[in-house]
N, C-alpha and C positions, 0 to 999 in steps of 0.2 A: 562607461563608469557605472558601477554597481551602484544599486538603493540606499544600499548601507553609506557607502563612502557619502552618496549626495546628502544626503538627510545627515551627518555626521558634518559636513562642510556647511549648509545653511543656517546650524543650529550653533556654530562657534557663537562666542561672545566676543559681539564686535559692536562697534556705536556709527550712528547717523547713515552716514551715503555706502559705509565699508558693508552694513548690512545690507543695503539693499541689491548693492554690486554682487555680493557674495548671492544671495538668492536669486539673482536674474542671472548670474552664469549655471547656478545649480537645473535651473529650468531649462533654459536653453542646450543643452550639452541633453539633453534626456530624447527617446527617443519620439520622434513627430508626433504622429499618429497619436499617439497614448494622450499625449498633453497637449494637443490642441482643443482638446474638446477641456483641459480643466481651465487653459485659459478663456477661452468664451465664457464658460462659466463663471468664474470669474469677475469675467467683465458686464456680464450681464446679471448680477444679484449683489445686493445690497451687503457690502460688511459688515458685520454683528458687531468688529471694534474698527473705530476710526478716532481718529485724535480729538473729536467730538465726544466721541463715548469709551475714550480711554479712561482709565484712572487716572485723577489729576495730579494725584500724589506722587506719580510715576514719570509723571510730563515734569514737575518742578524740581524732580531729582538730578543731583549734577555730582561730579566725581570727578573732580579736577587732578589728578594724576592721573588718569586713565583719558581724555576731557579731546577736545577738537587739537589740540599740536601734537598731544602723542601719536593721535591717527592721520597727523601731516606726516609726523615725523616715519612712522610706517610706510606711507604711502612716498618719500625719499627714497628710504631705503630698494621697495622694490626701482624706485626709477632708475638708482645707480646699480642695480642688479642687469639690467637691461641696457647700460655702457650709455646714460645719460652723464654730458658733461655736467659737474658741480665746484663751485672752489674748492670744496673738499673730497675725501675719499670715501668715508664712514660716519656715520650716526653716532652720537656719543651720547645715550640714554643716562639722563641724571637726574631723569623724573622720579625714580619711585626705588624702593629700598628692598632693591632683589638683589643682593652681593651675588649670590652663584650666577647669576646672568652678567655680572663684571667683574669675572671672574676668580670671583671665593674660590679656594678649592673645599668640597667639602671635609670634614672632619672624620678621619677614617674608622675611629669607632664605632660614630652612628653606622654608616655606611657596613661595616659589616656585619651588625647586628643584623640590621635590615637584610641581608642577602640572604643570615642564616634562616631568617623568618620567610624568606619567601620560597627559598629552597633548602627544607628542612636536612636535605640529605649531606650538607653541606658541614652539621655539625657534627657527624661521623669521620669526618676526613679530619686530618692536620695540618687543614688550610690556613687556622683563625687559631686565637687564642682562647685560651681554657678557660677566660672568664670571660669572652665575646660569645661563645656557643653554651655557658652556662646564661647568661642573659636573655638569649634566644629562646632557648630549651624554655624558661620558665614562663616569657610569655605565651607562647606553645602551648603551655599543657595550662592555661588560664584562657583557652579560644576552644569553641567547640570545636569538635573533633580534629583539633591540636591542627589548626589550619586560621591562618590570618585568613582567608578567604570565606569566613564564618563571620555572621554579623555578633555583634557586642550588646552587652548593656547600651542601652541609649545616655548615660553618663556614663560608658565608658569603663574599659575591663576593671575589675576591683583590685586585681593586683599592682596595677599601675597608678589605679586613683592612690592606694595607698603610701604606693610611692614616691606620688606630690606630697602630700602631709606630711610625710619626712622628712624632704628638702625644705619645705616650708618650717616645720619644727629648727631644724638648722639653722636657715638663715635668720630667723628671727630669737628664736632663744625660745619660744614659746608654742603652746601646743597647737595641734589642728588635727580635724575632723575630716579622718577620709570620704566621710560619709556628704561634707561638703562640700567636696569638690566635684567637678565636672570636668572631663575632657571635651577638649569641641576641636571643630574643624578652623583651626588656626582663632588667635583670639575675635575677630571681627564676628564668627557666628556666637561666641557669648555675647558680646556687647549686642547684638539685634536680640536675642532672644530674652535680656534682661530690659531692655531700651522696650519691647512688646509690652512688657507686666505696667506701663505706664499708659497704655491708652486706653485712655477713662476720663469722664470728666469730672472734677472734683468742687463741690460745692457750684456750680453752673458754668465752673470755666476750663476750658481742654487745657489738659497737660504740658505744663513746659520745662525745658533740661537745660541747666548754665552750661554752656561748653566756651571752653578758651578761647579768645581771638587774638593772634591766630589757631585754627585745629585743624586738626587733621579730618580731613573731609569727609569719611565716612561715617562723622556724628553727624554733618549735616545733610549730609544723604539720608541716612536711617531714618532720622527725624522727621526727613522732608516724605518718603515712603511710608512712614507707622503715621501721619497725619499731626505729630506732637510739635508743640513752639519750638525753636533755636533762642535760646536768651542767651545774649553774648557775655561776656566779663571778657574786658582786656587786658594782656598780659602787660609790664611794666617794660619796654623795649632798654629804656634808659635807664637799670638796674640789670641790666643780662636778663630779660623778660621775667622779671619774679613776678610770685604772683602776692597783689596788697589783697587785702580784706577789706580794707573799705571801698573797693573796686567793686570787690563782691557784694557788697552790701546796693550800692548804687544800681547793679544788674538787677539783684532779688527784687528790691521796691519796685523799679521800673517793669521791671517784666509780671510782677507778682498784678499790674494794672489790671492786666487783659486774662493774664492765664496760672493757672495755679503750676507755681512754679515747684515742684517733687523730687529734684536732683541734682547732683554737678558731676561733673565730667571733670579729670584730672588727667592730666599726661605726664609722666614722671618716671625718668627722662624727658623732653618737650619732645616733641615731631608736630610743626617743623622747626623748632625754636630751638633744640639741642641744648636747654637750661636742665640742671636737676637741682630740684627743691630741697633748701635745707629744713633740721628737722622742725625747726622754728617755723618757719613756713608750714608744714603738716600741719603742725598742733596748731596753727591759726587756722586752716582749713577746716579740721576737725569739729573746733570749737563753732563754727561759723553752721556746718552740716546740722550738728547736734539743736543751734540755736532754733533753727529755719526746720527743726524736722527732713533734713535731705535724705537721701539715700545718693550714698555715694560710689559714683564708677573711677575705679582706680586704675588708669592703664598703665601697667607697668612692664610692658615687651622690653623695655631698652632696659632692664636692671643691671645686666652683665655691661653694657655699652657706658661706662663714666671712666670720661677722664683726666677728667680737672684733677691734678692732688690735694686741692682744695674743697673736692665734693666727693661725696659719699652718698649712697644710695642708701634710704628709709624707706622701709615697705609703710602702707596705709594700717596694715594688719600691725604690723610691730608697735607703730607711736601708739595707734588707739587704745591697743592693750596696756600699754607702760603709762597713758595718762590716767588711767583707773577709772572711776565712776566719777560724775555718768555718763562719760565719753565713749567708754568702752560697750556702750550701748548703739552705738550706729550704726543704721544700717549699710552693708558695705559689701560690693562685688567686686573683687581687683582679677588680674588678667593678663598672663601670661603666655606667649607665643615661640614656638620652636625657629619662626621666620625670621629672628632677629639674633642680638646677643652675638656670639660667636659662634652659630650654625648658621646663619641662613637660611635656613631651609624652607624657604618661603612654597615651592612647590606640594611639599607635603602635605600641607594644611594639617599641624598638630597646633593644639593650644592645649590651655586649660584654663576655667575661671576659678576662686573660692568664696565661697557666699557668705556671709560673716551676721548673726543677729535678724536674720532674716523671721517674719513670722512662720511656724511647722506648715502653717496650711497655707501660706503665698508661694515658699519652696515648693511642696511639693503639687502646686498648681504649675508650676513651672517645670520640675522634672518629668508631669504629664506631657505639657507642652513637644519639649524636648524629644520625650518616645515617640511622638509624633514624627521625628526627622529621622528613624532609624537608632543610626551611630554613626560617628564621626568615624573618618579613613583608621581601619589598625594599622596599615603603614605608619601615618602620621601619629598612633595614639606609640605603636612602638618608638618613635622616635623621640616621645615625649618620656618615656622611660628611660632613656640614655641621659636625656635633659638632668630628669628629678635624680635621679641615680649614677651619675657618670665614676668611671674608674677610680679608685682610692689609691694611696702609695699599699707597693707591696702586691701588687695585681698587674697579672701581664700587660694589659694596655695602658697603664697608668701615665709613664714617661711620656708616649708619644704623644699621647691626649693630650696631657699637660701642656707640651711642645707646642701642639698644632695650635690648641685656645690663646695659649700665651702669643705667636706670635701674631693670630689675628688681631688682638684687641691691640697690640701695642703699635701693628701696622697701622690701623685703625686711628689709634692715636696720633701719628705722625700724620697722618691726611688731613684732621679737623684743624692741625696747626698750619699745614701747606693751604691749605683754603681761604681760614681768615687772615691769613698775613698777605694774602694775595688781593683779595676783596680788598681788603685797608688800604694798601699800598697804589688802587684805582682812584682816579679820580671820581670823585662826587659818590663814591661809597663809604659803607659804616657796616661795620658786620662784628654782632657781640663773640663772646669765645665758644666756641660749641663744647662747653661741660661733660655731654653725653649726645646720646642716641647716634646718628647715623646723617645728619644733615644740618646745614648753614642754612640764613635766613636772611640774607644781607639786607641791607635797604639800598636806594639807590636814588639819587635825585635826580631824574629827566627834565631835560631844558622845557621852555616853553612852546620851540617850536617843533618839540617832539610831540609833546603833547595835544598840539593842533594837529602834528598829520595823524594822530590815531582818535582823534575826533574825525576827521576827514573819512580816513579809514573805518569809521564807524567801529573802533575797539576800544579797549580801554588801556590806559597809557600803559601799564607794563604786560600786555597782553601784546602788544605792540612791539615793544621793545624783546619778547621772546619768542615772538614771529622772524621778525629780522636776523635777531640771535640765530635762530633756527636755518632759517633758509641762507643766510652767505655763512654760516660754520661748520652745520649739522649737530648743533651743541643742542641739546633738549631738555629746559629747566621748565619747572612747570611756575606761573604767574601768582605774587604774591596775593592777586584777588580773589585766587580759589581755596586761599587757607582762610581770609579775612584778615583785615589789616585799617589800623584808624583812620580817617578820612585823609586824603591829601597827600600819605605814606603812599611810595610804592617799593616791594619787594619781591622776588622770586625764591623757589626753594632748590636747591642742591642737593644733590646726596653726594656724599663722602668717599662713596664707593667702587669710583674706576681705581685701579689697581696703581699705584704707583707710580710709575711710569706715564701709564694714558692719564692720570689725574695730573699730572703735569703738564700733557701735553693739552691740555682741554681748556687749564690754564693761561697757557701761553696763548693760545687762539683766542682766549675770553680778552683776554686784555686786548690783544690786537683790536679785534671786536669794539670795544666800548671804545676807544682813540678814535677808530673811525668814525665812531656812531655820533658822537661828543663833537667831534669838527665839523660832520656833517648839517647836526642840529643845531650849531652854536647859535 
């Protein structure tokens, strides 16, 4: 095996024992001679890092979608690869919100934008439509030497930022500043790179950020890596998880104790709660930001994902501006992802963030920052131009576009209703309507002496109850105590997005599952 390949294989991103297995087979497989002498060495000198003189901030970081069942559930997989008996056949990954890995198909638009950009020659031919290779063409000749394989602006080509301000001009009624915007590597590198401008300490106490409970866990990842507080505010589970203002107010005081509290963290769409906020709810938020001085992070990947007929999606950018002065004064970063919505596209890593009232010299301390990273993928910044800009009527891709979007979100929709009518319809479950995003959050009440043997077990009771899940189904939910959840609550998260069919049949297994699991424990 070549250097390349081993060093290429060691250095995957993989967590706990998966790493170290991956590194002791990368060594082993290498030839004798050469590395016997690195491992003595090795063994005979003192490591510079050990878990002693690691980053502690590093050690306290957890990512529960990604977390110890995902890498059981991996480590399944390969077993039944190798004609290990299981009661089942396959893995039924419902941790994490990659549709193209459960089988989206993509959106044939993007995709052939994308081809014509990687293989420019592609737009001389009459392969593609005359408005797919004018799309191409134009980010083209907006790349040095008309090649995606040229790096970019560090926020990202300007003909594309501009392109966001558009869509955004659109969907809200009102104007924006190309010059605000950023393209990034899917939305999660905006939110670490604005989640950064906060570590400092302010009047003698370190930095702290309201995020949801339940959230999505890479606020408390971030947080727990940049060294800054997690101040919780709970969402209202028994209102379809709204979010109250005097919740928030409760969190600020409390937290405002120890740490100077600088932000809130909004999900909107919820992930993993699938609520969307009415706009009554905004303006209370707003007001609340404005009162406390916040600076507000506004995630809103699920904007295309609502489908309650009852709810409608409000940008943070839109209410702020329509409540006028002096609301329209907050400071405000929302954030936008090509990984959701009705592409998927989660491999690409396209985003964008917009910076809203920000001060000229905290921006552009930040857009330094930013240069520092290069640029974000132009695959992914191109695919964020089909986002901002996609086919209009009267344009040869138009119809199909249309088609393809339409029938995702409506598929889409007919899952979040196969889900919670299913969870409801379980004993000792409650699962609110999933409004938007991409995932259920059921709660779920475990007997007592479930919850002794995951005492026993040394886990915690619905970490317990998704172990089990896991190894007699192959069903893979990731545990309501890694998004956070109020004491005594336990829930797990789902996503919405096995395809029809397998989302039935995952279903029908759950249930089985929970009958057995329920007499067992009774």
């Amino acid at each position: 095996m070549s250097q390349i390949k081993l060093i290429s294989r060691a250095s995957r991103v993989l967590s706990g024992a998966a790493v170290r297995s991956e590194l002791s087979e990368a060594v082993s497989v290498q030839s004798q001679p050469r590395h016997t002498t690195i491992r003595t060495m090795a063994s005979t000198q003192n490591k510079t890092l050990t878990l002693e003189t690691l980053n502690p901030n590093i050690k306290k970081l957890e990512y529960a979608v990604r977390g110890p069942l995902v890498a059981r559930a991996g480590e399944i997989e390969k077993e039944l690869e190798k004609g290990a008996q299981k009661p089942f056949k396959r893995v039924i990954k419902a941790n994490i919100g990659d549709a193209h890995a459960m089988g989206q198909q993509p959106i044939t638009f993007i995709r052939q934008v994308l081809a014509c950009v990687v293989q420019p020659e592609l737009i001389k031919t009459d392969q593609f439509p005359a408005d797919v290779k004018q799309r191409a063409q134009a980010i083209l000749d907006a790349c040095g030497g008309s090649s995606v394989g040229s790096y970019t602006m560090s926020h990202g080509i300007e003909l594309i930022r501009r392109h966001v301000a558009e869509y955004i001009e659109r969907r809200d009624g009102h104007g924006a500043r190309w010059q605000d915007i950023v393209l990034t590597g899917g939305a999660s590198n905006g939110i670490k790179n604005c989640l950064q401008l906060l570590c400092n300490q302010v009047g003698g106490k370190d930095s702290g950020v309201l995020i949801p409970i339940p959230q999505y866990p890479l606020y408390s990842a971030s947080l727990a890596e940049y060294g800054l507080a997690q101040v919780g505010y709970y969402l209202d589970e028994d209102a379809n998880w709204a979010l109250d203002v005097a919740e928030l107010e409760r969190a600020y005081s409390e937290g405002s104790r120890h740490h100077a509290v600088r932000a809130i963290v909004v999900i909107n769409p919820g992930n993993p709660t699938g609520q969307v906020l009415t706009r009554a709810n905004i303006e209370g938020i707003i007001k609340f930001a404005h009162k406390h001085s916040l600076f507000v992070f506004a995630d809103e990947v699920y904007q295309d994902n609502v489908y309650d007929k009852d709810s409608k999606f409000f940008s943070f950018k839109k209410v702020m501006t329509e409540m006028g002065a002096p609301y329209n004064t907050v400071e405000l970063a929302s954030f936008m992802s090509i990984s959701k919505g009705y592409m998927g596209e989660c491999g690409l890593r396209g985003g964008w963030m917009e910076l809203c009232n920000l001060d000229p010299d905290v921006q552009a301390n930040l857009y330094k920052a930013i240069s520092a990273m290069l640029c974000p993928t132009t695959l992914g910044q191109t695919a964020v131009d089909c986002v901002a800009r996609p086919p209009v009527a009267g344009e040869p891709s138009y119809e199909l576009w249309l088609k393809e979007k339409t029938a995702v979100l409506q598929s889409l929709d007919k899952r979040a209703k196969m889900i919670v009518d299913t969870f409801n319809s379980m004993e000792g479950f409650s699962c609110n309507v999933v409004q938007g995003a991409m995932y259920a959050f059921p709660s779920i009440h475990l007997p007592p002496k479930a919850i002794e043997a995951a005492k026993a077990a040394n886990q915690l009771p619905d970490v317990f109850y998704a172990f089990k899940l896991l190894e007699e189904t192959g069903i893979c939910v990731v545990p309501g105590s890694g998004f956070g959840q109020r004491p005594g609550t336990y829930h797990f998260r789902t996503t919405i997005l096995p395809q029809p069919q397998l989302l039935q049949e995952m279903l029908d297994i759950f249930q089985a599952f929970h009958q057995k699991f329920t007499k067992e424990y009774a």
